[in-house]
KOLVOFI-185748 format. One record per residue (C-alpha): residue number from 1; residue in one letter; x, y, z. Coordinates in Angstrom, 3 decimals, decimal comma. Each point is the difference from the previous one (the first is absolute). Example, Ala and Ser with C-alpha at 12.3 -4.5 7.8 and 13.67 -1.06 7.14 Angstrom:
BEGIN
<seq->1 | type->a | px->12,300 | py->-4,500 | pz->7,800>
<seq->2 | type->s | px->1,370 | py->3,440 | pz->-0,660>
END
This chain:
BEGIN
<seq->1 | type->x | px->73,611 | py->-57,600 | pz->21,666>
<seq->2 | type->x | px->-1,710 | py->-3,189 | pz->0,402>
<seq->3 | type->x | px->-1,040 | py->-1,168 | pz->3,060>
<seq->4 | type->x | px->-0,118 | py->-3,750 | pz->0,716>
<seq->5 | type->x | px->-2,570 | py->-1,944 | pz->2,168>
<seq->6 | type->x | px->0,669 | py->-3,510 | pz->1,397>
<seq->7 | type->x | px->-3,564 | py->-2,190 | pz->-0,755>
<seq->8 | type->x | px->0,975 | py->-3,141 | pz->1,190>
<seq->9 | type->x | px->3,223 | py->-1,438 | pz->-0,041>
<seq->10 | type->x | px->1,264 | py->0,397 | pz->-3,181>
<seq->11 | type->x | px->1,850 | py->3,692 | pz->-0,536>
<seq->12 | type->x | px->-0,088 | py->-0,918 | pz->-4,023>
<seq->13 | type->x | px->-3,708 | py->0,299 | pz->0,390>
<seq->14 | type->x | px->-0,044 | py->3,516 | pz->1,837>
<seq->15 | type->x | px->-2,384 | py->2,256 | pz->-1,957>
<seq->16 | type->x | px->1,271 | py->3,912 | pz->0,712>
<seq->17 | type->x | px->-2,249 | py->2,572 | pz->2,393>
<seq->18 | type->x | px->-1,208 | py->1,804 | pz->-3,202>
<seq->19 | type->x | px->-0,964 | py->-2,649 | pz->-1,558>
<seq->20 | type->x | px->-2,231 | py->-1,304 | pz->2,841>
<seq->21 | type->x | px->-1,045 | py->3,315 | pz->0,340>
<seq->22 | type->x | px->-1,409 | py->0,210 | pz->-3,605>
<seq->23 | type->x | px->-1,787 | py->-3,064 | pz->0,622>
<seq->24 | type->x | px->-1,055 | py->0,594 | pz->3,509>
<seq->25 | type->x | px->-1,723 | py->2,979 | pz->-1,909>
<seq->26 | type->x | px->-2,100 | py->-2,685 | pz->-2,006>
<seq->27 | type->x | px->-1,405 | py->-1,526 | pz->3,225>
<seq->28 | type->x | px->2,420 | py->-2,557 | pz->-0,043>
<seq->29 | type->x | px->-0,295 | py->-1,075 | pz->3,593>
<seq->30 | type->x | px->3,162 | py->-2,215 | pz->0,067>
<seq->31 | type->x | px->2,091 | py->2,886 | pz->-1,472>
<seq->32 | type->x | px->-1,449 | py->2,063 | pz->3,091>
<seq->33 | type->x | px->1,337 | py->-3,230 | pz->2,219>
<seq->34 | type->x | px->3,075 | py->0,400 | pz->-1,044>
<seq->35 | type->x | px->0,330 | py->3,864 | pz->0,396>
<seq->36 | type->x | px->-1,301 | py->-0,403 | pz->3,095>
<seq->37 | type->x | px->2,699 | py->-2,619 | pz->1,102>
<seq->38 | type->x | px->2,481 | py->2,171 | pz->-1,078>
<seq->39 | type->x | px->-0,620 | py->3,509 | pz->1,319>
<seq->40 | type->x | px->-2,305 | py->-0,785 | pz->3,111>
<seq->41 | type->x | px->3,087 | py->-0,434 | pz->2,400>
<seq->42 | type->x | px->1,512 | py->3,356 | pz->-0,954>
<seq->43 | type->x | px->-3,207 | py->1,470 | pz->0,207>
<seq->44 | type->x | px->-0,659 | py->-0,618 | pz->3,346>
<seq->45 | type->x | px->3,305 | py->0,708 | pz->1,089>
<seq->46 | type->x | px->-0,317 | py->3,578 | pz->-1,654>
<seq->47 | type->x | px->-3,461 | py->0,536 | pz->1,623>
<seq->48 | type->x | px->1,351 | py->-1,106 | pz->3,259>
<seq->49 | type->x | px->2,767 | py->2,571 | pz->0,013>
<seq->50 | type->x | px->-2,043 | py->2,800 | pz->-0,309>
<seq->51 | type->x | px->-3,029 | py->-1,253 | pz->2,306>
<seq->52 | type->x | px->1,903 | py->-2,132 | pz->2,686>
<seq->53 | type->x | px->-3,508 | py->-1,399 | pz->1,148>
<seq->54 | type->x | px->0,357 | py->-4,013 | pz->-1,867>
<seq->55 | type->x | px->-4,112 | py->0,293 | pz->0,064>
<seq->56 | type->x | px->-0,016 | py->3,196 | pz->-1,656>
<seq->57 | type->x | px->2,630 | py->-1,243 | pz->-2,251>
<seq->58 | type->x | px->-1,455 | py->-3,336 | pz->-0,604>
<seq->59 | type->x | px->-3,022 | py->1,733 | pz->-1,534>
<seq->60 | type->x | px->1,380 | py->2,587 | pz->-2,129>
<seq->61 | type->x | px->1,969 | py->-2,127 | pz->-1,639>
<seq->62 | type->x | px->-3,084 | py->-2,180 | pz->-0,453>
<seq->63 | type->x | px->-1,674 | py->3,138 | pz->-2,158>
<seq->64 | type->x | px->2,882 | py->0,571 | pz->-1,809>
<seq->65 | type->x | px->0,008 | py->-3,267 | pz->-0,826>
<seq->66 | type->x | px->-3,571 | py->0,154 | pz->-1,249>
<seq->67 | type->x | px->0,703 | py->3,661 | pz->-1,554>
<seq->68 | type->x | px->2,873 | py->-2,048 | pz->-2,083>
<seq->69 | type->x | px->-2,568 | py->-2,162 | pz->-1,513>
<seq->70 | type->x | px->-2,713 | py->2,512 | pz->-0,638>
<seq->71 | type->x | px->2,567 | py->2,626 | pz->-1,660>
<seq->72 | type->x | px->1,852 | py->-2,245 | pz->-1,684>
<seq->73 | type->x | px->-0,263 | py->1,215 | pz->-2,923>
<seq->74 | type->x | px->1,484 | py->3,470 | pz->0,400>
<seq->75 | type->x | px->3,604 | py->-1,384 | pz->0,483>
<seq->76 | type->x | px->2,079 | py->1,243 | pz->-2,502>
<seq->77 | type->x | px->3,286 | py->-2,167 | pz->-0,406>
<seq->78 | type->x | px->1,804 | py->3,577 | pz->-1,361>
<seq->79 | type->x | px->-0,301 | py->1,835 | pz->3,087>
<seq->80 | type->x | px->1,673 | py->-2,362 | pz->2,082>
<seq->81 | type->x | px->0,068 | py->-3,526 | pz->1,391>
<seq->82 | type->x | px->-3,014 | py->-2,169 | pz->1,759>
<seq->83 | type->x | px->1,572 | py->0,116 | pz->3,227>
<seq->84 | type->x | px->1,132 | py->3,390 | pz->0,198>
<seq->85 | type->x | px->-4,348 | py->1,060 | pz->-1,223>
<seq->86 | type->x | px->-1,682 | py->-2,133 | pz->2,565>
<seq->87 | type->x | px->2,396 | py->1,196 | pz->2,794>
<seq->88 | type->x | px->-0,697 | py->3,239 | pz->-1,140>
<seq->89 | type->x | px->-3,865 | py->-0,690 | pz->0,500>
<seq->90 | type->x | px->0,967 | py->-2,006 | pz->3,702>
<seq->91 | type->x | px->1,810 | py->3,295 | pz->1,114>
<seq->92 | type->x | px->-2,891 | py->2,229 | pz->-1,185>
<seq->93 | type->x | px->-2,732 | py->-1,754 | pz->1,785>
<seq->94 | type->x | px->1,867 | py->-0,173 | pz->3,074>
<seq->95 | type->x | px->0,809 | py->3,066 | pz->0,363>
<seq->96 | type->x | px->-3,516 | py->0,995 | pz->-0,703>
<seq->97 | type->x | px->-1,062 | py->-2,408 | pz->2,629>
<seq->98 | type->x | px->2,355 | py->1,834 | pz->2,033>
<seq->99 | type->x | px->-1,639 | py->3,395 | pz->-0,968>
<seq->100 | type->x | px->-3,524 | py->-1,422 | pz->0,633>
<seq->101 | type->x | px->1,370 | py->-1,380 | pz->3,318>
<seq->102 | type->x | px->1,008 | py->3,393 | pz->1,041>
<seq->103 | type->x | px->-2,760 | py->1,860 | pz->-1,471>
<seq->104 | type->x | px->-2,255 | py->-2,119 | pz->2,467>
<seq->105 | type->x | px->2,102 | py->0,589 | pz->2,792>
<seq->106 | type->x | px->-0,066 | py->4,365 | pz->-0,711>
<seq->107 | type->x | px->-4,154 | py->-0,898 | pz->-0,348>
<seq->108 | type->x | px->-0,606 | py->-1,724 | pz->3,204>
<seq->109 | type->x | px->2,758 | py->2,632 | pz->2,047>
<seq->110 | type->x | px->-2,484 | py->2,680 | pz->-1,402>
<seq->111 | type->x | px->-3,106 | py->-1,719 | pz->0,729>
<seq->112 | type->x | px->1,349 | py->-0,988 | pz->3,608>
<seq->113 | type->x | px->1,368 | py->3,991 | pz->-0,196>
<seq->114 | type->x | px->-3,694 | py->0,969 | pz->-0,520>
<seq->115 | type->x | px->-1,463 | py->-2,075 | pz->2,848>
<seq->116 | type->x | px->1,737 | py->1,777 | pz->2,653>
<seq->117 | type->x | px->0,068 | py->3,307 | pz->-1,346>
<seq->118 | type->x | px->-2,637 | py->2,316 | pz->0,874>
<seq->119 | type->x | px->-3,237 | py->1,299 | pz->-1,946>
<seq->120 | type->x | px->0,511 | py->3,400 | pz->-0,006>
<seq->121 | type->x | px->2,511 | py->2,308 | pz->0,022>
<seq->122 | type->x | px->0,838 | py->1,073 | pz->3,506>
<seq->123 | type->x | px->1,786 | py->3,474 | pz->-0,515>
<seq->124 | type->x | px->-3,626 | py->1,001 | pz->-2,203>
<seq->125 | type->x | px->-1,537 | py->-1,622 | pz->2,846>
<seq->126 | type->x | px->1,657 | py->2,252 | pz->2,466>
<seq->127 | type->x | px->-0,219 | py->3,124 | pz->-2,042>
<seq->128 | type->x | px->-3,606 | py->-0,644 | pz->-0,563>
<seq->129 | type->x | px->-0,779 | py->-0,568 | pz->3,792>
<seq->130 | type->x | px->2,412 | py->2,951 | pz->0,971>
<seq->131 | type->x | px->-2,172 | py->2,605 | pz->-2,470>
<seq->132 | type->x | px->-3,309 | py->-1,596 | pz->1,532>
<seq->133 | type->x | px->1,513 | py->0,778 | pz->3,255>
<seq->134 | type->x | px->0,855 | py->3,614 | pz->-0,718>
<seq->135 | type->x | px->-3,008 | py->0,821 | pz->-1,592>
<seq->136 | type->x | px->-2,182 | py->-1,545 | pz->2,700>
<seq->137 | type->x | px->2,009 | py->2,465 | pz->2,502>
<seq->138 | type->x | px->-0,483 | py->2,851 | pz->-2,292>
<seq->139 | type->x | px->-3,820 | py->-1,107 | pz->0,409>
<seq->140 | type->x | px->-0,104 | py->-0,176 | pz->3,653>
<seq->141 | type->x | px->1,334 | py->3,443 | pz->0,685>
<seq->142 | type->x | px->-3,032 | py->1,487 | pz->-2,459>
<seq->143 | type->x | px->-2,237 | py->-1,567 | pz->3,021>
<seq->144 | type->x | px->-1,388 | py->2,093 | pz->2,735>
<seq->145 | type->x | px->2,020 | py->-0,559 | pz->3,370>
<seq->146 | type->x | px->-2,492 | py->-2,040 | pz->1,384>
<seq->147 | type->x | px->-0,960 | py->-2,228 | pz->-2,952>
<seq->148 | type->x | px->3,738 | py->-0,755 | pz->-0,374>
<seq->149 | type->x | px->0,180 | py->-1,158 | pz->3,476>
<seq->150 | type->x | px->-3,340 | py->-2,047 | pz->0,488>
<seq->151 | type->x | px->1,450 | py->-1,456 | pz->-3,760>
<seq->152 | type->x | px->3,902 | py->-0,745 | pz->1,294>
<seq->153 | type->x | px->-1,519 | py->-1,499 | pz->3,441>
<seq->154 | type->x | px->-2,734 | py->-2,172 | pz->-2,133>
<seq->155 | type->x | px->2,306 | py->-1,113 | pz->-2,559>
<seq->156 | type->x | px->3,438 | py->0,240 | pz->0,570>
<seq->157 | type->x | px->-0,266 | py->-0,705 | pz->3,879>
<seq->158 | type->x | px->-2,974 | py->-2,592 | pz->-0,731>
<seq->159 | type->x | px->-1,793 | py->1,493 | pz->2,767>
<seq->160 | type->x | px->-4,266 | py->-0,843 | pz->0,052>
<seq->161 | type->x | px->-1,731 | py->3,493 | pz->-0,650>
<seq->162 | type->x | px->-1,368 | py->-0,617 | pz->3,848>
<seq->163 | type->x | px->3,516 | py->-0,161 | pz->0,952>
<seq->164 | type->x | px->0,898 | py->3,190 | pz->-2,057>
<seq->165 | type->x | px->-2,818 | py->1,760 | pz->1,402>
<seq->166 | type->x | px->1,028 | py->-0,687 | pz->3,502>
<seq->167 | type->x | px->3,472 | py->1,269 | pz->-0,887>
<seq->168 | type->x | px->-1,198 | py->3,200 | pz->-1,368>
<seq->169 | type->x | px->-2,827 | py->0,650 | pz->2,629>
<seq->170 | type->x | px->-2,087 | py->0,336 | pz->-3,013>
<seq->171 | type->x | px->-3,729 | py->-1,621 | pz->-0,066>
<seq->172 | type->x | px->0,158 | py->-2,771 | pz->-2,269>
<seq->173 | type->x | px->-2,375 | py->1,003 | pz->-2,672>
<seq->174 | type->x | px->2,651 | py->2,843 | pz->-0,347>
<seq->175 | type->x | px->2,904 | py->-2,567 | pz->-0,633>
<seq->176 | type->x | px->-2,188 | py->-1,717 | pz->-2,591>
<seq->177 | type->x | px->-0,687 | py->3,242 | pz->-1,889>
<seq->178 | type->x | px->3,832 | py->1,237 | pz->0,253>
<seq->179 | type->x | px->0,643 | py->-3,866 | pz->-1,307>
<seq->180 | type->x | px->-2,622 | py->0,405 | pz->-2,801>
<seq->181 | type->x | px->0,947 | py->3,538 | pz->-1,445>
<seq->182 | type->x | px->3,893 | py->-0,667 | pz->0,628>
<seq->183 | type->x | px->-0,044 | py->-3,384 | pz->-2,336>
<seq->184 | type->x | px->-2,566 | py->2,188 | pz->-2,441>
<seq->185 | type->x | px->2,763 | py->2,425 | pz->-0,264>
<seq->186 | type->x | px->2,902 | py->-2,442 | pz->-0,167>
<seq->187 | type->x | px->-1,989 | py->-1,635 | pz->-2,551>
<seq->188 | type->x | px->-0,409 | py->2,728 | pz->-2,213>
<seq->189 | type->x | px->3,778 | py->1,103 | pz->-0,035>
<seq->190 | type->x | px->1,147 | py->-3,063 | pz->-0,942>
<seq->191 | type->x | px->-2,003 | py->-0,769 | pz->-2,511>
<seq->192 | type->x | px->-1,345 | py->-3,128 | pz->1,091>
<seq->193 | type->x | px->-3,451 | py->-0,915 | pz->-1,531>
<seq->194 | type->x | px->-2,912 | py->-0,074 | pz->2,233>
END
């Protein structure tokens, strides 16, 4: 199957696709003219189907284009025609501009995903602060009576140890000791290093 290329006005003088191709191969920048003439327009309307954005399109078809000149040489007139190769190459590129397009779009969703997610896991998070919790209870009932008060009034009540003493009827020197050998005690259960 030949296929024929108008290069001026003359039809006589119409060197085939192939042919052109062969020479366009060679470096023969005026063979590469004409090939361009001739498959440019379908090109770009292939391109443009499949990207619908005439920028994107205009561009793509622009490295195809160039990718037509630079692998000229691995056409091969037996596996089909000119026209029906460098559409094939027009339709791969855009869809991998496509691909490429969407990959972006699935990277910045995650990245944006990322941002407002949080750092940590909040279900280990709550487990973690429930266990502390329960543990720290567990401690506080291995107190005496009276350290566990002058400790819950001090620290979970944020009452000054004057205050605490007042409350208790205790001299204050007492609150301070209770205070002491309670978080001594708390400390040791929990394993908390001095």
């Amino acid at each position: 199957m030949r296929e024929n290329v108008r290069i001026g006005r003359h039809p006589s003088a119409a060197p085939d696709l192939p042919e052109l191709m062969g020479r366009v191969a060679r470096g023969d920048q005026q063979a590469f003219t004409a090939v361009f003439e001739a498959v440019s327009g379908p090109v770009l309307g292939l391109v443009r189907t499949v990207l619908r954005d005439p920028a994107q399109s205009e561009e793509v078809a622009q490295e195809v284009l160039v990718e037509l000149w630079r692998t000229a040489a691995r056409y091969q007139p037996a596996r089909g025609s000119v026209m029906n190769w460098v559409l094939t190459l027009a339709h791969r590129r855009a869809v991998d501009r496509v691909r490429s397009a969407q990959a972006s779009t699935n990277r910045e969703k995650r990245a944006a995903l990322l941002d407002h997610t949080t750092a940590y896991d909040e279900v280990v998070e709550q487990v973690e602060s429930r266990l502390e919790r329960e543990q720290v209870r567990r401690c506080m009932h291995g107190l005496s009576e009276l350290q566990r008060q002058s400790v819950t009034l001090a620290y979970y009540r944020g009452l000054t140890h004057r205050e605490v003493a007042e409350l208790l009827a205790l001299p204050l020197g007492t609150v301070k000791t209770r205070l002491r050998d309670g978080l001594i005690r708390l400390r040791d259960c929990l394993g908390v290093g001095v």
